[in-house]
PDB file of N, CA, C, O and CB in Angstrom:
ATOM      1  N   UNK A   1       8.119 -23.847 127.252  1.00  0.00           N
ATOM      2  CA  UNK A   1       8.205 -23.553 125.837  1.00  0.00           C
ATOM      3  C   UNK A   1       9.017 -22.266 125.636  1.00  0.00           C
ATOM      4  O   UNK A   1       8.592 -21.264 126.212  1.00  0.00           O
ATOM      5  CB  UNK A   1       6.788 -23.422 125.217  1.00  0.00           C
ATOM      6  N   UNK A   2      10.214 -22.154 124.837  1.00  0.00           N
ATOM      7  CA  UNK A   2      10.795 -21.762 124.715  1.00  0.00           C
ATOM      8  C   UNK A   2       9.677 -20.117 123.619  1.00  0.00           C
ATOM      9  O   UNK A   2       9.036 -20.501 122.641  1.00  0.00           O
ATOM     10  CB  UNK A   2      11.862 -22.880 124.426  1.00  0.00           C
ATOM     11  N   UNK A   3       9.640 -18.930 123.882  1.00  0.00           N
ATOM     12  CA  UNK A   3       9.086 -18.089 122.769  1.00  0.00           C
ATOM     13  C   UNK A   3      10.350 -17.087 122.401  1.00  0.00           C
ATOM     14  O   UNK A   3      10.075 -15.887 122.388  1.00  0.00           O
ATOM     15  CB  UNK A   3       7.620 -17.215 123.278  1.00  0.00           C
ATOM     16  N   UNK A   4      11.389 -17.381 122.171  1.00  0.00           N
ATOM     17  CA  UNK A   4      12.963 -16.653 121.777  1.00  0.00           C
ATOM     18  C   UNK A   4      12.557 -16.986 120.234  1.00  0.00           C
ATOM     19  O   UNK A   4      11.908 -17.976 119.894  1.00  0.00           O
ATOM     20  CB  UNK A   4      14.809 -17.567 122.521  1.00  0.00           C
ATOM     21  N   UNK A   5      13.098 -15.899 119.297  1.00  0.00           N
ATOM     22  CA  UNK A   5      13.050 -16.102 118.183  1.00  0.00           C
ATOM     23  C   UNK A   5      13.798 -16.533 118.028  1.00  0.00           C
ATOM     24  O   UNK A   5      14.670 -15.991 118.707  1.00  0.00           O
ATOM     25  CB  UNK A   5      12.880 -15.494 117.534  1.00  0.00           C
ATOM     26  N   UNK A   6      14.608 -18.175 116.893  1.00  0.00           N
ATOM     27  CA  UNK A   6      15.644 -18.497 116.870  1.00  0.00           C
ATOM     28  C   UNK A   6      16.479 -17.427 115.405  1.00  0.00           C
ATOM     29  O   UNK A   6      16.111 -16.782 114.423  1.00  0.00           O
ATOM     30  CB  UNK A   6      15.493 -20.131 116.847  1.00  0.00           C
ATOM     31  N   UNK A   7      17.560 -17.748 115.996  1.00  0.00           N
ATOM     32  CA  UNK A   7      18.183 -16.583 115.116  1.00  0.00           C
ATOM     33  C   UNK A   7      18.129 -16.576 113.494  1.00  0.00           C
ATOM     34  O   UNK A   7      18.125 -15.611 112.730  1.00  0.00           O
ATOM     35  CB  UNK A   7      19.664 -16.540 115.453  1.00  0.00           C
ATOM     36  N   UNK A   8      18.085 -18.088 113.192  1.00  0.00           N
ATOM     37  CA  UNK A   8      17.730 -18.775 111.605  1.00  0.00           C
ATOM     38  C   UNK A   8      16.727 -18.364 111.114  1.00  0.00           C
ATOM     39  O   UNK A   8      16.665 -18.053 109.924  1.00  0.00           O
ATOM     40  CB  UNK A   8      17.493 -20.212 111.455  1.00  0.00           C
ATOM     41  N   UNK A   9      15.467 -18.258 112.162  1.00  0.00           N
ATOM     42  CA  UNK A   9      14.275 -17.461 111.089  1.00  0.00           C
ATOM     43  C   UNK A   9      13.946 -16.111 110.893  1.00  0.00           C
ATOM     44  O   UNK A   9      13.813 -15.485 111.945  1.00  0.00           O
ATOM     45  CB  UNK A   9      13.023 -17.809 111.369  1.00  0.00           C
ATOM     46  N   UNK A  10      13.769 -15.460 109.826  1.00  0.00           N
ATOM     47  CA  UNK A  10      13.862 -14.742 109.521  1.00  0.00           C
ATOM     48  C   UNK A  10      12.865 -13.466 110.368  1.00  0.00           C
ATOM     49  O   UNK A  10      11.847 -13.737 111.005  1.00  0.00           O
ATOM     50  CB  UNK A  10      13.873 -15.156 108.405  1.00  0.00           C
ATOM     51  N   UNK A  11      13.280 -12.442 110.243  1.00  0.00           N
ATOM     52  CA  UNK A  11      12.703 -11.318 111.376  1.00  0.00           C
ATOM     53  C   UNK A  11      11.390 -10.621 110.561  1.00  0.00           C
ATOM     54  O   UNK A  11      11.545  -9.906 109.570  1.00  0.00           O
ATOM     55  CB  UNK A  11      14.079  -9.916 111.836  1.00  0.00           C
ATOM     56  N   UNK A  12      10.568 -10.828 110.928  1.00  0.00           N
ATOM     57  CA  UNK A  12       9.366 -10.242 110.792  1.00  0.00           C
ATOM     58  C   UNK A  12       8.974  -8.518 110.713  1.00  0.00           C
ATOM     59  O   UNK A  12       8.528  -8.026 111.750  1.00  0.00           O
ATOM     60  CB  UNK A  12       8.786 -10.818 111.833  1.00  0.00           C
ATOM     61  N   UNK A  13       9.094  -7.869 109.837  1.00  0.00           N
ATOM     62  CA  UNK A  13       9.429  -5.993 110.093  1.00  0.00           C
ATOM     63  C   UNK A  13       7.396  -5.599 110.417  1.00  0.00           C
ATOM     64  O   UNK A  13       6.341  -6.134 110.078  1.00  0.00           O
ATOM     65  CB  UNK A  13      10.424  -4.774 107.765  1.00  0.00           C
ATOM     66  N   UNK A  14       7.707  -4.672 111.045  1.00  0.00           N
ATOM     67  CA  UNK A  14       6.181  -3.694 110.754  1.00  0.00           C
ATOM     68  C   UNK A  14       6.615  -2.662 110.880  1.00  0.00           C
ATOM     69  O   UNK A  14       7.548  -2.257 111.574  1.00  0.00           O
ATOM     70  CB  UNK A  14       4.832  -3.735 111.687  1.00  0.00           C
ATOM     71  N   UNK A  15       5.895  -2.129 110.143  1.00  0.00           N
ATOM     72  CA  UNK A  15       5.676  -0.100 109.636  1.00  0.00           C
ATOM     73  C   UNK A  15       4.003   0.226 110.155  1.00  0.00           C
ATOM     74  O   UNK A  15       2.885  -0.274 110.024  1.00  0.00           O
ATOM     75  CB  UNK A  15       5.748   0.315 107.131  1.00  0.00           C
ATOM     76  N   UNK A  16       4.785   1.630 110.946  1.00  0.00           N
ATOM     77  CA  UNK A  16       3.691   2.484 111.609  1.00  0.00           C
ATOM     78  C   UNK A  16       3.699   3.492 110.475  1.00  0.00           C
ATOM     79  O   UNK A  16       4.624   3.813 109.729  1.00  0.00           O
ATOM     80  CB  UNK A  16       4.019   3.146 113.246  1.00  0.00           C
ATOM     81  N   UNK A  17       2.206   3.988 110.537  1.00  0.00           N
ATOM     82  CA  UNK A  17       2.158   5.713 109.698  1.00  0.00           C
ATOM     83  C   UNK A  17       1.749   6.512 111.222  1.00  0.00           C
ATOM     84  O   UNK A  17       1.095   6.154 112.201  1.00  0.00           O
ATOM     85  CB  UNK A  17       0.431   6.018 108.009  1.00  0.00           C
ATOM     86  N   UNK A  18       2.394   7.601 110.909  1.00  0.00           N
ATOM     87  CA  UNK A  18       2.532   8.860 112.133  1.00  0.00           C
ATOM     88  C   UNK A  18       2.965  10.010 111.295  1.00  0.00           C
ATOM     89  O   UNK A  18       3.842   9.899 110.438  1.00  0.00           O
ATOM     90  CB  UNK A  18       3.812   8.576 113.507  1.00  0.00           C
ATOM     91  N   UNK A  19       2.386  11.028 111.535  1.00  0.00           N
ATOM     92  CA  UNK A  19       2.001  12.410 111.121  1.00  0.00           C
ATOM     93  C   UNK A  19       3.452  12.919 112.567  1.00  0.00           C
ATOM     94  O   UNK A  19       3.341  12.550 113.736  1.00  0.00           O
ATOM     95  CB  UNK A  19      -0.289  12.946 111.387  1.00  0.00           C
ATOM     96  N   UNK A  20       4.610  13.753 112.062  1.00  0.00           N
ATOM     97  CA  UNK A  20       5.323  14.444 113.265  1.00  0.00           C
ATOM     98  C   UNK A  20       5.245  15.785 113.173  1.00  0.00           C
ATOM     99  O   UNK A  20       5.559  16.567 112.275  1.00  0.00           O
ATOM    100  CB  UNK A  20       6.748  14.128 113.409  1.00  0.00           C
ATOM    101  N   UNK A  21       4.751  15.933 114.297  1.00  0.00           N
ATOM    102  CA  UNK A  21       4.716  17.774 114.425  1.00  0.00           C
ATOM    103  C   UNK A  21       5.829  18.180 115.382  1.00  0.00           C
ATOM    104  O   UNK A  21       6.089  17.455 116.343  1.00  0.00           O
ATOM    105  CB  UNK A  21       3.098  18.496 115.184  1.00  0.00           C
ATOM    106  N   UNK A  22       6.462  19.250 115.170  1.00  0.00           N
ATOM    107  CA  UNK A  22       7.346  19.557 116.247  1.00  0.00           C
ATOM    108  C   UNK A  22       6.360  20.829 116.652  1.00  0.00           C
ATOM    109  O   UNK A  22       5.736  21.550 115.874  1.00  0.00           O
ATOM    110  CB  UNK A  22       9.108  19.873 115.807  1.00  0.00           C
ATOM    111  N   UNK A  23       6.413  20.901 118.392  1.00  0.00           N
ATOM    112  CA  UNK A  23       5.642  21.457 118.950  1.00  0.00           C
ATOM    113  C   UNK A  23       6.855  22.455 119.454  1.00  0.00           C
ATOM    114  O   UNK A  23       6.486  23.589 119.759  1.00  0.00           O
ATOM    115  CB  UNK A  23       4.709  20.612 119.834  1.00  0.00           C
ATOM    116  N   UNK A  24       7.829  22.250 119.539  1.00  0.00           N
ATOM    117  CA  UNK A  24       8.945  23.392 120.207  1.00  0.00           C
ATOM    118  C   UNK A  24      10.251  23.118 120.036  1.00  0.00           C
ATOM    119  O   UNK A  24      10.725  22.025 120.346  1.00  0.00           O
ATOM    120  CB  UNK A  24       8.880  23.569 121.725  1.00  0.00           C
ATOM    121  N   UNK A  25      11.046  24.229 119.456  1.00  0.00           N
ATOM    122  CA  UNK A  25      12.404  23.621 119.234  1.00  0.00           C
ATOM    123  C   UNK A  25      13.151  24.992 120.063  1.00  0.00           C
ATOM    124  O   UNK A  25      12.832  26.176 120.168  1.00  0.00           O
ATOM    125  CB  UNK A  25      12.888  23.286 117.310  1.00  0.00           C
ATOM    126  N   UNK A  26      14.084  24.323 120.479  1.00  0.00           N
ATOM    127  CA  UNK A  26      15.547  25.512 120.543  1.00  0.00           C
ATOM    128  C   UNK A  26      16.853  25.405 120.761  1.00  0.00           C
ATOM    129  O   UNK A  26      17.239  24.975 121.848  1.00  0.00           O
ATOM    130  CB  UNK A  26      15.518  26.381 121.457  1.00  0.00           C
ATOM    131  N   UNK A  27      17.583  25.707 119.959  1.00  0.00           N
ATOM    132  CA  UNK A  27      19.024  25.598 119.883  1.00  0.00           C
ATOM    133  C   UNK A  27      20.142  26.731 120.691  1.00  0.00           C
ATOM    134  O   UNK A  27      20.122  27.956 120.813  1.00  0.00           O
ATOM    135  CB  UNK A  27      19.239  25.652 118.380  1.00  0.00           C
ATOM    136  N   UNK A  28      20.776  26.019 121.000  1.00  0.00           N
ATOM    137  CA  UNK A  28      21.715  26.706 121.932  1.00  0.00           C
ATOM    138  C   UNK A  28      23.461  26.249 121.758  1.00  0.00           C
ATOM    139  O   UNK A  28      23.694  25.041 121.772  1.00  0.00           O
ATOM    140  CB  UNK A  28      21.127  26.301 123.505  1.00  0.00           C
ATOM    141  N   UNK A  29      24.609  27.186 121.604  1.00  0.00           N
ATOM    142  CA  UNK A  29      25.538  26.640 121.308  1.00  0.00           C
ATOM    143  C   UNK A  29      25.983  25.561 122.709  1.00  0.00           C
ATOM    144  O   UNK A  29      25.837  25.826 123.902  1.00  0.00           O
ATOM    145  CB  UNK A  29      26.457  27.748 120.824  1.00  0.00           C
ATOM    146  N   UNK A  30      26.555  24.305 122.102  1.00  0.00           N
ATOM    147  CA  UNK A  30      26.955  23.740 123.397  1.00  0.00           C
ATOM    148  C   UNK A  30      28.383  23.499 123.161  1.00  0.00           C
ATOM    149  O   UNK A  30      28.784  23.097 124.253  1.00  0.00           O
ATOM    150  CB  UNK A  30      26.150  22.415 123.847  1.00  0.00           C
ATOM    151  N   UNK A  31      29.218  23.516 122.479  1.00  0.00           N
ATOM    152  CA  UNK A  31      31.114  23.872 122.570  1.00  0.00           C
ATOM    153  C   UNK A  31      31.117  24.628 121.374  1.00  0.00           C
ATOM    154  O   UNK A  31      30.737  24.194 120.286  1.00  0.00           O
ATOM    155  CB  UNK A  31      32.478  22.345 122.434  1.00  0.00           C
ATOM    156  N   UNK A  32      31.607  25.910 121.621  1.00  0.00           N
ATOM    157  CA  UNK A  32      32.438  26.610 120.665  1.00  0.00           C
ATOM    158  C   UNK A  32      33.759  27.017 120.312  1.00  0.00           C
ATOM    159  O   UNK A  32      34.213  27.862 119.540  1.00  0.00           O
ATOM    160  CB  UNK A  32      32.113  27.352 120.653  1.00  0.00           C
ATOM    161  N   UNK A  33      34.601  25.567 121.667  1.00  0.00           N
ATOM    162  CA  UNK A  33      36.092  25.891 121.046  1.00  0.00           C
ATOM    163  C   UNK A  33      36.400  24.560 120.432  1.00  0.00           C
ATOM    164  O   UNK A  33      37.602  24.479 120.176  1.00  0.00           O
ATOM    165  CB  UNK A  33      37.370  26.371 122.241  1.00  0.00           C
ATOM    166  N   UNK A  34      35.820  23.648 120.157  1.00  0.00           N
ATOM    167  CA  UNK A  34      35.930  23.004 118.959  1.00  0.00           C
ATOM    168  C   UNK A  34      35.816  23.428 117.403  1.00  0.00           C
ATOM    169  O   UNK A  34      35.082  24.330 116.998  1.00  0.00           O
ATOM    170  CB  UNK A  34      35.174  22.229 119.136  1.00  0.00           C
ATOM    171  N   UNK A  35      36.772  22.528 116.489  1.00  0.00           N
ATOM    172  CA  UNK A  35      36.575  23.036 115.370  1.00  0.00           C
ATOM    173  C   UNK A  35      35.359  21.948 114.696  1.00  0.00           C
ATOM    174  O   UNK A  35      34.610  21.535 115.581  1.00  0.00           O
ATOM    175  CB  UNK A  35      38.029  23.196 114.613  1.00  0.00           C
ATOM    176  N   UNK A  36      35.174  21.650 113.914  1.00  0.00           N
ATOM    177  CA  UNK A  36      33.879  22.366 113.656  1.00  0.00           C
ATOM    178  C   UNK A  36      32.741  22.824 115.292  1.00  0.00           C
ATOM    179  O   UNK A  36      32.921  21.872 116.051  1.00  0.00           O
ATOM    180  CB  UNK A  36      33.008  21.118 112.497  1.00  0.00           C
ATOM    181  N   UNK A  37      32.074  23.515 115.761  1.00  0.00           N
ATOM    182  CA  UNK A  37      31.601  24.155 116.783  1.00  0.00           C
ATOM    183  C   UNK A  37      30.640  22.896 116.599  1.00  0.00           C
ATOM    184  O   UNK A  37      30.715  21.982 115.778  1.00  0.00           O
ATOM    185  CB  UNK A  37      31.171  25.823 116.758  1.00  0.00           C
ATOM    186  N   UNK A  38      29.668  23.140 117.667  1.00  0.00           N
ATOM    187  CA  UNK A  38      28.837  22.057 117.821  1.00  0.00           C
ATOM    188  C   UNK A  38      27.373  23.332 118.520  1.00  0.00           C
ATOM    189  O   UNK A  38      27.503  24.440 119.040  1.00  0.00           O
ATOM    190  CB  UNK A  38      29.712  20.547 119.073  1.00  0.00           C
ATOM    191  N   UNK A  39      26.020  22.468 118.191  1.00  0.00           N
ATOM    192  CA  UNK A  39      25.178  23.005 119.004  1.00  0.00           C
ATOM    193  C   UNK A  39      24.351  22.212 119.430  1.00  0.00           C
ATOM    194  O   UNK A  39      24.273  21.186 118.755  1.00  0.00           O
ATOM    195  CB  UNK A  39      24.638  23.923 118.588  1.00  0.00           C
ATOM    196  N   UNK A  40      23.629  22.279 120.371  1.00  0.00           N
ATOM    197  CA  UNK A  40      22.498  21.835 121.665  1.00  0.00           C
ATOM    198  C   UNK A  40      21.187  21.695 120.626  1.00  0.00           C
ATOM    199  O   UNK A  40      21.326  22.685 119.908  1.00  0.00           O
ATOM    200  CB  UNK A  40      22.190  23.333 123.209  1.00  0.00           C
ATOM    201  N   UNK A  41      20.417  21.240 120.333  1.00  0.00           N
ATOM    202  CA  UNK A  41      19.366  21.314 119.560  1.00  0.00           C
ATOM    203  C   UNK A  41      18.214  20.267 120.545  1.00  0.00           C
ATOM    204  O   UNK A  41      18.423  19.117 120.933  1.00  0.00           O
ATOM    205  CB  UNK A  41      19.822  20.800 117.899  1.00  0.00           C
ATOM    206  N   UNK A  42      17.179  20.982 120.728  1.00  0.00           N
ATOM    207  CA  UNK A  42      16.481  20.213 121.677  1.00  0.00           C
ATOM    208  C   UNK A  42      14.638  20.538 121.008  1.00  0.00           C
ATOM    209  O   UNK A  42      14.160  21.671 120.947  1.00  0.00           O
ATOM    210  CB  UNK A  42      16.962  20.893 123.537  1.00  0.00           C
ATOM    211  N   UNK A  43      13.948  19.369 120.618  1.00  0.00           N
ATOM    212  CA  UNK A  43      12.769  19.540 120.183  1.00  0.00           C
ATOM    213  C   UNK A  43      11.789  18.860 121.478  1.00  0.00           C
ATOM    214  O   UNK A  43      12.246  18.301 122.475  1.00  0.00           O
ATOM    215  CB  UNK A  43      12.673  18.866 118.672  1.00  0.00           C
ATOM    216  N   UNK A  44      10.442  19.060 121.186  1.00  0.00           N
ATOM    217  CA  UNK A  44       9.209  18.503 121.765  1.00  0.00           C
ATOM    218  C   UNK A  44       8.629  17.931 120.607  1.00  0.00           C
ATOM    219  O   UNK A  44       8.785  18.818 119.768  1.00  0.00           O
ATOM    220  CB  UNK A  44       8.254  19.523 122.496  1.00  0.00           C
ATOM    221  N   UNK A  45       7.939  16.795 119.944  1.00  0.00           N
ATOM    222  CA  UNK A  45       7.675  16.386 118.698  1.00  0.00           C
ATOM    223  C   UNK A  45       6.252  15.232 119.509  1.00  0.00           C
ATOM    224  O   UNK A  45       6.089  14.543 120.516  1.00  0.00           O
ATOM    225  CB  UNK A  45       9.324  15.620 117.713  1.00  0.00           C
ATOM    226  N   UNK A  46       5.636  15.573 118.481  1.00  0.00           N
ATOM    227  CA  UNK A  46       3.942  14.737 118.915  1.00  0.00           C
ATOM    228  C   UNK A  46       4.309  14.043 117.855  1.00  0.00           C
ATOM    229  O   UNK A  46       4.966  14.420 116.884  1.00  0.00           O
ATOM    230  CB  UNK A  46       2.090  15.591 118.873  1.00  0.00           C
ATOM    231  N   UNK A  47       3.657  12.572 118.190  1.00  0.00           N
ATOM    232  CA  UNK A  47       3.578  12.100 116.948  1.00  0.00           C
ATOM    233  C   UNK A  47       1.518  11.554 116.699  1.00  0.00           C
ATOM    234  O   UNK A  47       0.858  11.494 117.736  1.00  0.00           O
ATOM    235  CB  UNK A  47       4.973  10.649 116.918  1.00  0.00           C
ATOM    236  N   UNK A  48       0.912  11.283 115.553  1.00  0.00           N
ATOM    237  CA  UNK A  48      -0.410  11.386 115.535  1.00  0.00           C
ATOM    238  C   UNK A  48      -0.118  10.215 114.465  1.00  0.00           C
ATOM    239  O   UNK A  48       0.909  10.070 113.801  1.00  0.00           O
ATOM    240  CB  UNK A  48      -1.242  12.905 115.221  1.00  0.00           C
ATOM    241  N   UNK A  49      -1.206   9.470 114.466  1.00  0.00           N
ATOM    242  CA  UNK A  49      -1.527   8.164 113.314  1.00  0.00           C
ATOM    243  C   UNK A  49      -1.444   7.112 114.042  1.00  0.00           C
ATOM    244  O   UNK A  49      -1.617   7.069 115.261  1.00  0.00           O
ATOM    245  CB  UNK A  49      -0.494   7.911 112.007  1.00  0.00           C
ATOM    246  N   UNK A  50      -1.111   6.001 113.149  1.00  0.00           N
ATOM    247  CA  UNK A  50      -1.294   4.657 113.933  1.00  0.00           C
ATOM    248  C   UNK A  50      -0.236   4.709 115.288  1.00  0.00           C
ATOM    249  O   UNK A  50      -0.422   3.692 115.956  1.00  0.00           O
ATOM    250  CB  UNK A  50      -0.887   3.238 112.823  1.00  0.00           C
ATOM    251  N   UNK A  51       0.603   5.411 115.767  1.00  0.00           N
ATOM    252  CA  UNK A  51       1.555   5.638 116.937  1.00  0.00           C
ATOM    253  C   UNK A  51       0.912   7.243 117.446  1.00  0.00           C
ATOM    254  O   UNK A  51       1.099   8.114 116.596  1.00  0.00           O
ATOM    255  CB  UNK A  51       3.471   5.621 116.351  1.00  0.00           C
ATOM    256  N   UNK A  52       0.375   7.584 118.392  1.00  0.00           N
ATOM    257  CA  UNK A  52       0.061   8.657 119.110  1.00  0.00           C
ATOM    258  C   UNK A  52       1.280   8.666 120.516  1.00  0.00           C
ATOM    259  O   UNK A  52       1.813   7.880 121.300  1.00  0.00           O
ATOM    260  CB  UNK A  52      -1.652   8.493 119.522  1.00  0.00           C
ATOM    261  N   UNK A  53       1.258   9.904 120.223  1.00  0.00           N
ATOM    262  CA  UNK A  53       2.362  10.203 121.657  1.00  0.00           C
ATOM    263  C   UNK A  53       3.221  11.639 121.488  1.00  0.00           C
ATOM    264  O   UNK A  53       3.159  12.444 120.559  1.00  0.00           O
ATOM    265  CB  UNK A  53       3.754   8.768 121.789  1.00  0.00           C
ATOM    266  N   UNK A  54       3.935  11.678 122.543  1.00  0.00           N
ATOM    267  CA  UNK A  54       4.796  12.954 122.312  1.00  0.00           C
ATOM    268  C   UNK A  54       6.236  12.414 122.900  1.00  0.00           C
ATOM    269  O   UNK A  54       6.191  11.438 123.649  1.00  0.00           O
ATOM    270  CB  UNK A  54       4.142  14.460 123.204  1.00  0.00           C
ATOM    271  N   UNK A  55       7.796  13.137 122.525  1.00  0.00           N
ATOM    272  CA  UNK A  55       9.169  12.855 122.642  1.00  0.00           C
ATOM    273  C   UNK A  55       9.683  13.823 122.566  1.00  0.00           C
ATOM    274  O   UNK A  55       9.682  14.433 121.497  1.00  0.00           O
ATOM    275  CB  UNK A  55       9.724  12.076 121.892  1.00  0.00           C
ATOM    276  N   UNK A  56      10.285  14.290 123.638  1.00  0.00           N
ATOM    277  CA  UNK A  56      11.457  15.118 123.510  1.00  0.00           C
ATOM    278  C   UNK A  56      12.529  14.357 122.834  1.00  0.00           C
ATOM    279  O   UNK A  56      12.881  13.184 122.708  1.00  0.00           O
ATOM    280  CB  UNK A  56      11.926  15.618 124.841  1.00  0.00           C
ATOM    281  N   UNK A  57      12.897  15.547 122.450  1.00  0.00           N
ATOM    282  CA  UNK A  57      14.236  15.125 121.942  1.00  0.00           C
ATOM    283  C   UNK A  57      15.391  16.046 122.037  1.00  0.00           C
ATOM    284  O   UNK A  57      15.147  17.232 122.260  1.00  0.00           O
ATOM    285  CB  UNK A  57      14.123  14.805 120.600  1.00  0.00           C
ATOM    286  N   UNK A  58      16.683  15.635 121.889  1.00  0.00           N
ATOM    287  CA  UNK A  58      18.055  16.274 122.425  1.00  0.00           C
ATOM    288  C   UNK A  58      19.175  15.496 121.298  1.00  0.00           C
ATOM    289  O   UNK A  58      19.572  14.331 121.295  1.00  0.00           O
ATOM    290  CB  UNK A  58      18.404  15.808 124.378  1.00  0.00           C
ATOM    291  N   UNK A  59      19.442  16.448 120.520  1.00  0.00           N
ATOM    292  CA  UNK A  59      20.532  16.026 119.487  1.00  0.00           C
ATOM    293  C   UNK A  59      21.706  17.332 119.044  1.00  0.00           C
ATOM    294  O   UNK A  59      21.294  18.287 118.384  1.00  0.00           O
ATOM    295  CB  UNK A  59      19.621  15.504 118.022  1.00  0.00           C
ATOM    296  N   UNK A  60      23.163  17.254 119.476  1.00  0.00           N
ATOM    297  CA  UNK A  60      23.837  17.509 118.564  1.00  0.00           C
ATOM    298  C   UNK A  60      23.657  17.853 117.062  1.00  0.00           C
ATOM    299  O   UNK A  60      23.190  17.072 116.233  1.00  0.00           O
ATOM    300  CB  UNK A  60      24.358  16.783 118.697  1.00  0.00           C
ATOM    301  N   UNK A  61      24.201  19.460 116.742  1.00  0.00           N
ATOM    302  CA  UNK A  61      24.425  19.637 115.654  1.00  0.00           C
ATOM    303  C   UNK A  61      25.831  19.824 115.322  1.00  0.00           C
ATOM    304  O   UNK A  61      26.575  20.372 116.135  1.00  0.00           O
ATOM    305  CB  UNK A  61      23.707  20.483 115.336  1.00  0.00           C
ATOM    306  N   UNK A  62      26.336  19.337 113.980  1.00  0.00           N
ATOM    307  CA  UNK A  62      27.827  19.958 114.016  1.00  0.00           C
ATOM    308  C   UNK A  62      27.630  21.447 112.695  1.00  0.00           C
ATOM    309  O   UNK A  62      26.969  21.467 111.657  1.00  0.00           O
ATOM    310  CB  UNK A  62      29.291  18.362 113.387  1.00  0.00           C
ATOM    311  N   UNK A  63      28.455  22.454 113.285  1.00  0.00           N
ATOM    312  CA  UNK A  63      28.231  23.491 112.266  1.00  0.00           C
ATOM    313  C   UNK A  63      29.439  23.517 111.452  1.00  0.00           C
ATOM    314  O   UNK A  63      30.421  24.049 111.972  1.00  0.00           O
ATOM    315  CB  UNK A  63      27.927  24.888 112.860  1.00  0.00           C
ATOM    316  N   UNK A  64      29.550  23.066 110.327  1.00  0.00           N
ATOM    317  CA  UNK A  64      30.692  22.731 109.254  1.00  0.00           C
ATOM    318  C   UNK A  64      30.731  24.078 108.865  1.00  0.00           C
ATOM    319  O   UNK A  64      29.774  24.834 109.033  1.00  0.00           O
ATOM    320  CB  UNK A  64      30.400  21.579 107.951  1.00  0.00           C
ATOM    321  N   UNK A  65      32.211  24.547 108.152  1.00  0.00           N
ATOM    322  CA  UNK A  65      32.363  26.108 107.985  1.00  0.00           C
ATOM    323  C   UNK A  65      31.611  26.881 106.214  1.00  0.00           C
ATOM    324  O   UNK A  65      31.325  28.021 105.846  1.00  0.00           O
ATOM    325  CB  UNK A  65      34.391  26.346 108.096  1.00  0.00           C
ATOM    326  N   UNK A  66      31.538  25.043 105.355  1.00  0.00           N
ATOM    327  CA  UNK A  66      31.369  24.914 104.413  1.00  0.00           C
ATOM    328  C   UNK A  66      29.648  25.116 103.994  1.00  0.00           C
ATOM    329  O   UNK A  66      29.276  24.982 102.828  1.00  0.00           O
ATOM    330  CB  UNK A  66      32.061  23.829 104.253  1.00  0.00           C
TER     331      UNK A  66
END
Protein backbone atom coordinates (compact mmCIF):
# COMPACT_ATOMS: atom_id res chain seq x y z
CA UNK A 1 0.00 0.00 0.00
CA UNK A 2 1.21 2.84 -1.28
CA UNK A 3 1.11 5.89 2.02
CA UNK A 4 2.75 8.88 -0.53
CA UNK A 5 0.46 11.71 -0.52
CA UNK A 6 -0.76 12.01 -4.07
CA UNK A 7 0.03 15.34 -5.28
CA UNK A 8 -3.92 16.16 -6.30
CA UNK A 9 -4.98 16.10 -2.72
CA UNK A 10 -4.80 18.76 -1.00
CA UNK A 11 -2.03 19.27 1.93
CA UNK A 12 -3.22 19.15 5.28
CA UNK A 13 -1.38 22.36 7.47
CA UNK A 14 -0.95 22.21 11.48
CA UNK A 15 0.00 25.08 13.78
CA UNK A 16 2.06 24.68 16.96
CA UNK A 17 1.81 27.49 19.87
CA UNK A 18 5.47 27.98 21.40
CA UNK A 19 6.46 30.74 23.70
CA UNK A 20 10.49 31.78 22.14
CA UNK A 21 12.92 32.90 24.51
CA UNK A 22 16.30 33.75 23.38
CA UNK A 23 18.63 32.51 26.00
CA UNK A 24 21.95 34.09 24.34
CA UNK A 25 22.76 36.14 21.50
CA UNK A 26 26.03 37.59 19.96
CA UNK A 27 27.01 39.35 17.04
CA UNK A 28 30.21 39.63 15.51
CA UNK A 29 31.26 41.39 12.22
CA UNK A 30 31.77 38.63 9.60
CA UNK A 31 32.93 40.78 6.12
CA UNK A 32 33.57 44.30 6.37
CA UNK A 33 34.94 44.90 2.94
CA UNK A 34 31.77 44.41 1.39
CA UNK A 35 29.42 47.11 0.64
CA UNK A 36 26.71 46.87 2.44
CA UNK A 37 29.05 45.07 5.51
CA UNK A 38 27.54 42.03 6.77
CA UNK A 39 27.44 40.51 10.42
CA UNK A 40 27.66 36.99 12.21
CA UNK A 41 24.56 36.95 14.43
CA UNK A 42 24.33 33.77 16.39
CA UNK A 43 21.37 33.02 19.05
CA UNK A 44 20.51 30.00 21.58
CA UNK A 45 16.48 30.18 21.54
CA UNK A 46 14.22 27.63 23.80
CA UNK A 47 11.19 27.15 22.56
CA UNK A 48 8.15 26.22 25.44
CA UNK A 49 4.31 25.27 24.51
CA UNK A 50 2.93 22.69 22.46
CA UNK A 51 6.82 22.30 20.78
CA UNK A 52 9.46 22.21 23.79
CA UNK A 53 13.10 22.30 22.85
CA UNK A 54 16.08 24.49 22.33
CA UNK A 55 18.04 25.78 18.62
CA UNK A 56 20.84 27.46 17.97
CA UNK A 57 20.82 29.53 15.55
CA UNK A 58 23.36 31.31 12.99
CA UNK A 59 22.08 34.05 10.59
CA UNK A 60 23.56 36.81 8.56
CA UNK A 61 22.84 40.36 9.04
CA UNK A 62 23.19 42.91 6.25
CA UNK A 63 24.02 46.50 7.71
CA UNK A 64 22.40 48.95 5.05
CA UNK A 65 24.00 52.57 5.39
CA UNK A 66 20.33 53.88 5.36
Amino acid sequence: MNTAQSQTEPHTRKRAKAKITVQNSEAKPYDQTVSPALVEIRLIETFTGDIDGESPVRALQVLRDN
